[in-house]
MISETOR-256416 format. One record per atom (N, C-alpha, C): residue in one letter; x, z, y. Coordinates in pm, whole numbers, padded with zeros to 5 digits, always signed. Example, Ala and Ser with C-alpha at 12.3 -4.5 7.8 and 13.67 -1.06 7.14 Angstrom:
2
A+01319+00780-00569
A+01230+00780-00450
A+01320+00780-00330
S+01285+00708-00225
S+01367+00714-00106
S+01290+00787+00003
***
This chain:
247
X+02011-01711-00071
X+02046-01581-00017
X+02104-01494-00128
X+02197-01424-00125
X+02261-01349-00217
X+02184-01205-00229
X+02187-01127-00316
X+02131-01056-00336
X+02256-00913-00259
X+02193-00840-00201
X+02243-00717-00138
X+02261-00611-00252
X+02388-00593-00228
X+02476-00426-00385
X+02458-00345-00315
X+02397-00309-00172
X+02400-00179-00138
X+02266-00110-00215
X+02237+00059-00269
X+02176+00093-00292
X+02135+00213-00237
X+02157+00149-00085
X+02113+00275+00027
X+01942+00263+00045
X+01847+00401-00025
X+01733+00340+00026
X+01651+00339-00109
X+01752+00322-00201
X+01667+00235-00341
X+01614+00399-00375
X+01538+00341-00502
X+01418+00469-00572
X+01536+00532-00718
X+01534+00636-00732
X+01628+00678-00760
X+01547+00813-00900
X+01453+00813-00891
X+01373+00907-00936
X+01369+00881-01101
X+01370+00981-01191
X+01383+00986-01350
X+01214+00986-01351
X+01152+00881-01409
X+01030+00893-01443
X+00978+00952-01569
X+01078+00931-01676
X+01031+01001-01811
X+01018+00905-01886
X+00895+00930-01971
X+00905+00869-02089
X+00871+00718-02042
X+00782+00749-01914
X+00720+00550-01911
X+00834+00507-01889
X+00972+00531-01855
X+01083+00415-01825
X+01163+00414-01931
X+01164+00528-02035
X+01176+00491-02168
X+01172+00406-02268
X+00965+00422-02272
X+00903+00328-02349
X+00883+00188-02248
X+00891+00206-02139
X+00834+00073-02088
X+00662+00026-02044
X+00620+00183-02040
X+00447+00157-02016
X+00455+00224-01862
X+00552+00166-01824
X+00559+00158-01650
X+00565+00062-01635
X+00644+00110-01461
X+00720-00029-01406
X+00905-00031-01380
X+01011-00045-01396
X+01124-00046-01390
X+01117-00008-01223
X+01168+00115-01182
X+01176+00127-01066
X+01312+00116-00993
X+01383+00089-01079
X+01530+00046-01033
X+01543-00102-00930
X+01565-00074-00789
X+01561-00153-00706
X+01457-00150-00592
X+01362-00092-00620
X+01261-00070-00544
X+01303+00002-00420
X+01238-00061-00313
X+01304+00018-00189
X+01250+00099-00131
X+01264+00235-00079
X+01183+00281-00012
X+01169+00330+00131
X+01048+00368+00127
X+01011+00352+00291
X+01049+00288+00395
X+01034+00145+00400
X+01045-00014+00473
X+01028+00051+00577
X+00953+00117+00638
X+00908+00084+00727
X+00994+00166+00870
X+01069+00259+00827
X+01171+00396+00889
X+01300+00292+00923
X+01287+00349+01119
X+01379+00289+01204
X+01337+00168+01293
X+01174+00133+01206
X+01152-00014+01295
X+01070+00064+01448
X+01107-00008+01512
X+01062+00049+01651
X+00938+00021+01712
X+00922+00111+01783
X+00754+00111+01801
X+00715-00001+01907
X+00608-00069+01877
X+00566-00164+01934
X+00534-00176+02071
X+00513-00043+02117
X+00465-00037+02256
X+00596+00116+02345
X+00620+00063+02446
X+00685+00189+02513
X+00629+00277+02545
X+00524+00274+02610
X+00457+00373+02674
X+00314+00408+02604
X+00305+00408+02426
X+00162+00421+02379
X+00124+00547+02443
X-00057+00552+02405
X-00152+00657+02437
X-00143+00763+02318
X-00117+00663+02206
X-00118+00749+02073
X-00072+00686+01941
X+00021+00704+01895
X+00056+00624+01787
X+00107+00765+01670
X+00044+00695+01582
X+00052+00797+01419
X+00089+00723+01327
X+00166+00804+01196
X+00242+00736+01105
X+00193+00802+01047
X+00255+00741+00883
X+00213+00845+00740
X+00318+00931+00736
X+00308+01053+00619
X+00423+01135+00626
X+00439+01149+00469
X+00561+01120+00479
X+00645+01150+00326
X+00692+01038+00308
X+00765+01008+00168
X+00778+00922+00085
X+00670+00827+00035
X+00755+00648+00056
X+00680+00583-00062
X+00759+00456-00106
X+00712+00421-00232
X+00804+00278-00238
X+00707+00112-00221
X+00808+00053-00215
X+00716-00058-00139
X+00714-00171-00269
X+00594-00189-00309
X+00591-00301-00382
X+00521-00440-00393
X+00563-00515-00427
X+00560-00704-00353
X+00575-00799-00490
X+00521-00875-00438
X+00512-01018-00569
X+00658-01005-00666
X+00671-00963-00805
X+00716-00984-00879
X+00818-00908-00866
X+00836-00797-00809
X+00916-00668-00823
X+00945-00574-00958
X+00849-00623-01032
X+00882-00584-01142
X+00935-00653-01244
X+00921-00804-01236
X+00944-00921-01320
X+00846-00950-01319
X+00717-00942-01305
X+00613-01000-01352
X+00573-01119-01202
X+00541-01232-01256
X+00550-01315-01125
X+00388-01305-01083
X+00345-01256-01001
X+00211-01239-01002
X+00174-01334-00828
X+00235-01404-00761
X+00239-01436-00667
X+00061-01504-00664
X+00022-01542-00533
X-00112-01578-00531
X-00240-01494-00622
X-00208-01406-00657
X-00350-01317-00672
X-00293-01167-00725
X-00185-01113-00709
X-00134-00952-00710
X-00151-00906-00613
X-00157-00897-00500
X-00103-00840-00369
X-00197-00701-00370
X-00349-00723-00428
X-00413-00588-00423
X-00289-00521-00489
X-00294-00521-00595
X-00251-00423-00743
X-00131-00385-00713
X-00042-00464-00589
X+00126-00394-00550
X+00070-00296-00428
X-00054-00313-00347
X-00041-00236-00271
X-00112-00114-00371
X-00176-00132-00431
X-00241+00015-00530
X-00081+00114-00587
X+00010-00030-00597
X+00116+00023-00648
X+00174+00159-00581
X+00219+00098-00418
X+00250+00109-00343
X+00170+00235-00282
X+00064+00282-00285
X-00011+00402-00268
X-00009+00506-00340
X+00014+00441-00486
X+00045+00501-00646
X+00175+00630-00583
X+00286+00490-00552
X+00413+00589-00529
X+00404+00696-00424
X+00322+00710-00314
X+00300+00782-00232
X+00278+00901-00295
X+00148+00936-00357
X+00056+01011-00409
X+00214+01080-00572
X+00268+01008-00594
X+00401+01044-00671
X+00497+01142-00603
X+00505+01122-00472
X+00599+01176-00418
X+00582+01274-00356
X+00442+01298-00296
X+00395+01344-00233
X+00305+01499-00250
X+00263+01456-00345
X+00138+01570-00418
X+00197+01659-00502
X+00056+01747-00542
X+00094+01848-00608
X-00004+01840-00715
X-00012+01881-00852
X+00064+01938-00920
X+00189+01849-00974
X+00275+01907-01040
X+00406+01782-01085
X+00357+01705-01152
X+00214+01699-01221
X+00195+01609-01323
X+00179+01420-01266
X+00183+01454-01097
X+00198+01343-01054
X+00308+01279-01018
X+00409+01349-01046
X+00529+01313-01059
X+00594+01276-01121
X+00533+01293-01277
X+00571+01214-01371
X+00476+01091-01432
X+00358+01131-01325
X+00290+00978-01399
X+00319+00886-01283
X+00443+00766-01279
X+00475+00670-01214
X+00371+00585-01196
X+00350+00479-01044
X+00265+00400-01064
X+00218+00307-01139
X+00060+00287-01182
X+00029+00170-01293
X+00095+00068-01283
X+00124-00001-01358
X+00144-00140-01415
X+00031-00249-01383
X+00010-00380-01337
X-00072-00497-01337
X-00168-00472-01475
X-00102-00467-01591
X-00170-00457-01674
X-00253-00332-01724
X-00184-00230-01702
X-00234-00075-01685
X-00373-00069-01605
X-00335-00142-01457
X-00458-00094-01404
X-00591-00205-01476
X-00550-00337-01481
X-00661-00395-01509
X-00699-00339-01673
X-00637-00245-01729
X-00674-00203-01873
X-00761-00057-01848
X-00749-00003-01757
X-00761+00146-01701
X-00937+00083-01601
X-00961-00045-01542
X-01057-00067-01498
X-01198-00158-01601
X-01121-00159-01707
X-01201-00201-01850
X-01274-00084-01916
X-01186+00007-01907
X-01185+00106-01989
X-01338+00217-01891
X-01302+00222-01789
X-01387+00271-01714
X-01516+00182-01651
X-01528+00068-01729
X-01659+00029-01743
X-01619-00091-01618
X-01582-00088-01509
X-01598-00175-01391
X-01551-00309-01426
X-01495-00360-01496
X-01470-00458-01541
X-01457-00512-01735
X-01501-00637-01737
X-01541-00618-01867
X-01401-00640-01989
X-01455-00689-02071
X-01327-00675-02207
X-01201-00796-02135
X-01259-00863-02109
X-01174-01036-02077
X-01099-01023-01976
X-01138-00918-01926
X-01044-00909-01795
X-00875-00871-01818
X-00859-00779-01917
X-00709-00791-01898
X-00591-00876-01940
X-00490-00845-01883
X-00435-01001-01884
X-00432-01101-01834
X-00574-01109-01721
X-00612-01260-01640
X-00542-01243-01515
X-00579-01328-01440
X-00465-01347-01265
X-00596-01312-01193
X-00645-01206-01204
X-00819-01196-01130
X-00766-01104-01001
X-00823-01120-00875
X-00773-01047-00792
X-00867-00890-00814
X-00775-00811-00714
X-00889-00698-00681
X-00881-00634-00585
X-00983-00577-00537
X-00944-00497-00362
X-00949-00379-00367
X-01029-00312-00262
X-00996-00198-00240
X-01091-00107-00257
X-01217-00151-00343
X-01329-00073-00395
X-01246-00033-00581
X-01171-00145-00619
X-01117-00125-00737
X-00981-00017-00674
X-00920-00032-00637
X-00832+00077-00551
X-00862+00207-00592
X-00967+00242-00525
X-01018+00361-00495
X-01101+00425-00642
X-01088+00336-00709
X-01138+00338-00878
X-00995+00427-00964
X-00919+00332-00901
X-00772+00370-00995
X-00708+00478-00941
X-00705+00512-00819
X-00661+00619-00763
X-00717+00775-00809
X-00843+00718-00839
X-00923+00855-00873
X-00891+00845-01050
X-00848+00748-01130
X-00871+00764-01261
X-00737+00834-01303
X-00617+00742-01220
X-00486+00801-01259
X-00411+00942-01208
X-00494+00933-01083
X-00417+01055-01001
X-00572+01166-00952
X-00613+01152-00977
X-00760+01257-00975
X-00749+01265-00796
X-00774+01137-00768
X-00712+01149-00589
X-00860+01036-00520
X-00937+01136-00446
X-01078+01034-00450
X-01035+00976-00331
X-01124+00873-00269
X-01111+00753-00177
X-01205+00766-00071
X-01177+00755+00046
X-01273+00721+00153
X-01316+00590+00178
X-01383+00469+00159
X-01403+00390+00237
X-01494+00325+00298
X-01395+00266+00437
X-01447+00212+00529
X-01484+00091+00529
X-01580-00002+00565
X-01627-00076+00601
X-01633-00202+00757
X-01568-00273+00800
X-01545-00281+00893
X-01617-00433+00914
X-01734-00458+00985
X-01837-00578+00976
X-01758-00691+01022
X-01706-00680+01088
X-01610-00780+01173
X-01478-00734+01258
X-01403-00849+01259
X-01297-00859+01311
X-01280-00865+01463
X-01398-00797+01540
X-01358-00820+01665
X-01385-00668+01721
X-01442-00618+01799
X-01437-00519+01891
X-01470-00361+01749
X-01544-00399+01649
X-01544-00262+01533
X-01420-00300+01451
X-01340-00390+01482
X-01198-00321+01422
X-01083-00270+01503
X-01097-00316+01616
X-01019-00267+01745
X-00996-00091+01805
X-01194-00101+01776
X-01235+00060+01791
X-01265+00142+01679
X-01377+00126+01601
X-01376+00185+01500
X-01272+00165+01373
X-01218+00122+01354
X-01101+00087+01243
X-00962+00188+01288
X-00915+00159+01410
X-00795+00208+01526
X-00870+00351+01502
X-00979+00431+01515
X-00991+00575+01519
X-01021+00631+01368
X-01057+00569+01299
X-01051+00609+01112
X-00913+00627+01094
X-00836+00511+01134
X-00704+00546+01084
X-00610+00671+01125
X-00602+00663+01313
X-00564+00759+01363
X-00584+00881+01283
X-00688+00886+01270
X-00737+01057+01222
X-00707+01052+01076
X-00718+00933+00997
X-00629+00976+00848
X-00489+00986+00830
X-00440+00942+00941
X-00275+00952+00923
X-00237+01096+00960
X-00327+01168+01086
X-00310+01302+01115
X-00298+01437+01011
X-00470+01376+00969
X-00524+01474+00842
X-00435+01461+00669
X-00437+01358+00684
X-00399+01308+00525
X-00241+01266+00517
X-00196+01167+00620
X-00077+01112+00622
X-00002+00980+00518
X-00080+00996+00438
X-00084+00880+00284
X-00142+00750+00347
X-00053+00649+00286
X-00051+00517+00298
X-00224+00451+00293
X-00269+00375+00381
X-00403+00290+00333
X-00384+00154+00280
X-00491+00117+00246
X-00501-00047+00144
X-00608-00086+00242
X-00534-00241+00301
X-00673-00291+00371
X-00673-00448+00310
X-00830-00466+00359
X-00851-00586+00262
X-00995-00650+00331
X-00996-00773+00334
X-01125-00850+00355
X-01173-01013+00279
X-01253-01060+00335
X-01308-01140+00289
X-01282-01287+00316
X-01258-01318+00443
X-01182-01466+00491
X-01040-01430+00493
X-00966-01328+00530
X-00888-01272+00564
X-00871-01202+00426
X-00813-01253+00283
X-00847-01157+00134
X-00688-01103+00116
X-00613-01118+00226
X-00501-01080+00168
X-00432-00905+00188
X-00408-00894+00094
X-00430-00726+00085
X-00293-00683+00194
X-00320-00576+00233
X-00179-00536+00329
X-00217-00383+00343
X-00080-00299+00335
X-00085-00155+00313
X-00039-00117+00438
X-00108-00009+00490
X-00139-00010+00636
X-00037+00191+00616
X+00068+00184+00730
X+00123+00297+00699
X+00180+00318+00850
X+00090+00272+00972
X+00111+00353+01075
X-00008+00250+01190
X-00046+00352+01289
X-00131+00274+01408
X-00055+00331+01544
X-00100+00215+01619
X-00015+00253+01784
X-00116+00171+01860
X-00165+00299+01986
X-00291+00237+02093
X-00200+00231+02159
X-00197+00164+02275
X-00218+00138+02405
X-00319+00071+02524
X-00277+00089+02600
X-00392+00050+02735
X-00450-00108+02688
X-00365-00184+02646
X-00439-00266+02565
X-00459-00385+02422
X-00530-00203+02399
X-00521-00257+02254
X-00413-00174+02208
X-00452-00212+02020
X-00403-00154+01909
X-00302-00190+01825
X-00168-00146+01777
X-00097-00262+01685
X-00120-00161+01515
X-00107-00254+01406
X-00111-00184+01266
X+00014-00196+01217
X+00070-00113+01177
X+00201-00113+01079
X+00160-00143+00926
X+00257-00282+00906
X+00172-00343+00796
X+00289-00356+00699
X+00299-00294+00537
X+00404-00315+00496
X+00328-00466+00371
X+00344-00523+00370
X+00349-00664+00315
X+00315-00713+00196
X+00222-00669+00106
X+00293-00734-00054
X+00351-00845-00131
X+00276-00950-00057
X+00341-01109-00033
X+00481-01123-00030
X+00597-01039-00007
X+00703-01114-00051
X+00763-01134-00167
X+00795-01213-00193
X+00855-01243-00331
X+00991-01285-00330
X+01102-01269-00405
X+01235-01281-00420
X+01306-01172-00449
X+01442-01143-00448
X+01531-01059-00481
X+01522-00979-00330
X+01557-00853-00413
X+01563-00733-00324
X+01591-00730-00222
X+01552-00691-00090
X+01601-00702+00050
X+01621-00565+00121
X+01729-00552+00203
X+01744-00368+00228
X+01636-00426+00350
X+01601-00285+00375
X+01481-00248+00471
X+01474-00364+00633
X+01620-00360+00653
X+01634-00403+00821
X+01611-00584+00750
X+01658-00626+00677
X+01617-00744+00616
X+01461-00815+00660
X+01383-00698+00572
X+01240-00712+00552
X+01206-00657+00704
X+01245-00604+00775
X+01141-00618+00917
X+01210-00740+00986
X+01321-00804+00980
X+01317-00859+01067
X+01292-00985+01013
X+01238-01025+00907
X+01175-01126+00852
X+01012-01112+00843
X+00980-00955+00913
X+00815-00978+00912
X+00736-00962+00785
X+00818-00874+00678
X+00747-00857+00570
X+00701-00726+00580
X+00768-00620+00690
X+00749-00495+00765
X+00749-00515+00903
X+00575-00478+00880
X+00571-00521+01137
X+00472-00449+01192
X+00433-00390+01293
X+00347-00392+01359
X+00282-00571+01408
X+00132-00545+01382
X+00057-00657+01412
X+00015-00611+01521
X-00077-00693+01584
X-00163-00668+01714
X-00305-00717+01579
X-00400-00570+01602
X-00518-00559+01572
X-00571-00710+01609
X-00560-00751+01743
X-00661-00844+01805
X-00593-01003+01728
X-00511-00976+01642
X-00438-01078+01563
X-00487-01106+01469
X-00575-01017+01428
X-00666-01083+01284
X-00746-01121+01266
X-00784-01193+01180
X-00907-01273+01154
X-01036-01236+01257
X-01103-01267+01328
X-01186-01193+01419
X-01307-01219+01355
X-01306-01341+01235
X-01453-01358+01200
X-01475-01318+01046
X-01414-01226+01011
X-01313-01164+00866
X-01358-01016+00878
X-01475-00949+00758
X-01534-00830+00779
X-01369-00782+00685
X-01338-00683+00727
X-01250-00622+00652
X-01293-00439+00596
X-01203-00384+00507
X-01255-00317+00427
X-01094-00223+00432
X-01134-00065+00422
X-01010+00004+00428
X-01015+00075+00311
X-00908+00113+00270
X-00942+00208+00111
X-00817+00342+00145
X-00881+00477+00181
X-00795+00609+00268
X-00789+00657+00180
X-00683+00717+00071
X-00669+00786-00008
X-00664+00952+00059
X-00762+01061-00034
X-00777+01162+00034
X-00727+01286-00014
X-00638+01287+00075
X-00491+01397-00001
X-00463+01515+00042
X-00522+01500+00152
X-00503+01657+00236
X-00503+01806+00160
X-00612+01769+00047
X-00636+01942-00015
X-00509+01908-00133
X-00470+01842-00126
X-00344+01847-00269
X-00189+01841-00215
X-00189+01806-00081
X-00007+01782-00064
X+00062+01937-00052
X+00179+01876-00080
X+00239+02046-00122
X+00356+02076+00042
***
């Protein structure tokens, strides 16, 4: 597949010194907001909510770094990172671009949760470490949810946490479980009469840049059907809580 020259979409933003020195991530190419234009899953929903603002979407080896089979937390932390960038207030979050793979696992050493050996390794992490980094880099604390199983308390209770954080807050979530470990950044919900779908932007893809209509219609940007996931898979949500800071 050839790589696409259009740069309709791409991240465009002067970060400062980290793209200087290089104690970022190269945000040149990064696309944003995948998920604007894909159509809603249901015609006639009861209630469907999105996030609001800006974010950029980041996926296996978007930066160069090939992290495939155990990054997917740390692009969606990425990926929440840029939200909380674009989004918030004071500017000082505007110039601190999202962590780096190595940043965060150096930033979760440093703060005790993980020990010396850890940085540098291919160690995964979810969304209790999430909600670690969110609060260390961006002074931005975490709600999370807990969800025992994959069958009727993620349908109902999962479908009404979200609703009401996309209302209140509007910022991207990190979801994550245990049979089911693969991380996916959750940035819209839609009920209907039956049943729930999640707007799931992807971290798992890997390759050269794809414009937006690309990536949904390859399913790296989709609404799922809730009743599609793991049903025997406790999953875990990580709500970044932004409401008292967006400008």
């Amino acid at each position: 597949m050839d790589e696409k020259t259009s740069t309709a979409g791409r991240e465009q933003i002067d970060w400062g010194e980290y793209g200087v020195h290089g104690t970022g991530i190269n945000k040149s190419g990064i696309i944003k907001n995948v998920h604007i234009d894909l159509p809603n899953p249901l015609s006639h929903p009861l209630k469907c909510t999105l996030i609001k603002g800006d974010y950029l979407y980041y996926h296996y080896g978007c930066d160069g770094q090939d992290d495939r089979g155990w990054g997917c937390g740390y692009r969606t932390i990425e990926t929440l990172a840029s939200w909380i960038c674009h989004n918030l207030s004071p500017p000082k979050y505007q110039s601190r671009p999202p962590p780096s793979i190595l940043e965060i696992q150096q930033a979760l050493v440093l703060m005790g949760d993980k020990p010396d050996s850890f940085s540098g390794t291919k160690e995964w992490i979810g969304t209790f470490e999430a909600s670690l980094i969110l609060d260390y880099f961006y002074d931005t604390p975490c709600k999370l949810v807990h969800i025992r199983n994959g069958g009727t308390q993620l349908e109902q209770d999962a479908v009404v946490e979200l609703h009401q954080h996309f209302e209140k807050h509007g910022s991207p979530v990190m979801m994550g479980g245990d049979k089911d470990n693969s991380s996916k950044g959750i940035v819209g919900v839609c009920t209907g009469h039956d049943g729930s779908y999640l707007l799931v932007v992807d971290p798992h893809y890997y390759g050269c840049q794809m414009e937006k209509t690309e990536l949904q219609e390859r399913g790296w940007v989709a609404w799922k059907r809730v009743s599609s996931l793991d049903q025997t898979s406790f999953y875990n949500l990580c709500m970044p809580q932004t409401a008292r800071k967006k400008t």
